[in-house]
C-alpha positions in Angstrom: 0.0 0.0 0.0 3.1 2.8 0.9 3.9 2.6 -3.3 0.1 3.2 -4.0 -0.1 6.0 -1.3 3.7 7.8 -2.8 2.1 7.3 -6.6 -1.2 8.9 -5.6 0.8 11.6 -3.9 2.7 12.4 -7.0 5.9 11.6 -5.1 6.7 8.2 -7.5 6.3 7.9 -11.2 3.4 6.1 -12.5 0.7 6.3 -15.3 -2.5 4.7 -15.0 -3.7 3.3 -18.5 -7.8 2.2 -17.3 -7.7 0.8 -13.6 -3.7 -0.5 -14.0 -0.9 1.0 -13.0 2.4 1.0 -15.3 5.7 1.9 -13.5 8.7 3.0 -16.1 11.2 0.5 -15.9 13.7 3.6 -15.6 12.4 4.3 -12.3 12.9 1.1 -11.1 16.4 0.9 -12.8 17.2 4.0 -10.6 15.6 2.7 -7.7 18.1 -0.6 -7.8 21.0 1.7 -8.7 20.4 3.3 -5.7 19.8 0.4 -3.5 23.2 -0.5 -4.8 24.9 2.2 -4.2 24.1 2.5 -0.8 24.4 -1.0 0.1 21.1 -1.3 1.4 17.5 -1.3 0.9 16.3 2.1 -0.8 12.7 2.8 0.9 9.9 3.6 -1.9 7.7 6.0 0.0 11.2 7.9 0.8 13.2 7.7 -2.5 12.3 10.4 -5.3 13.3 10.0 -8.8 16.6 11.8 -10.4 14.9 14.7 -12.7 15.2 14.4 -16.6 18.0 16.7 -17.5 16.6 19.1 -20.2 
C-alpha cells in the first residue's frame, strides 16, 4: 500500500492506463542503482526520482 499512497501523492512515477498502474522501468532501474549504491534497501515511500535533464 506505501507505493500506491507515494504514486497517488505524486511523489513516485506512474501512469494509470484504465484501472492499472504501469511503472517506467527507468524508475525502477534508478531505484536498484540506488539500493546498490548505498548498500542497502532504498525505501519507496522515501526515494524520489533523479529529474530528466533538459
Amino acid at each position: 500500500m506505501t507505493l500506491y499512497r507515494v504514486i497517488q501523492a505524486k511523489s513516485f512515477p506512474a501512469v494509470r492506463v484504465g484501472r492499472r498502474l504501469f511503472i517506467p522501468s527507468q524508475a525502477l532501474d534508478d531505484m536498484a542503482a540506488a539500493a546498490i549504491a548505498s548498500g542497502g534497501v532504498v525505501d519507496a515511500a522515501e526515494w524520489r526520482p533523479a529529474q530528466a535533464a533538459g
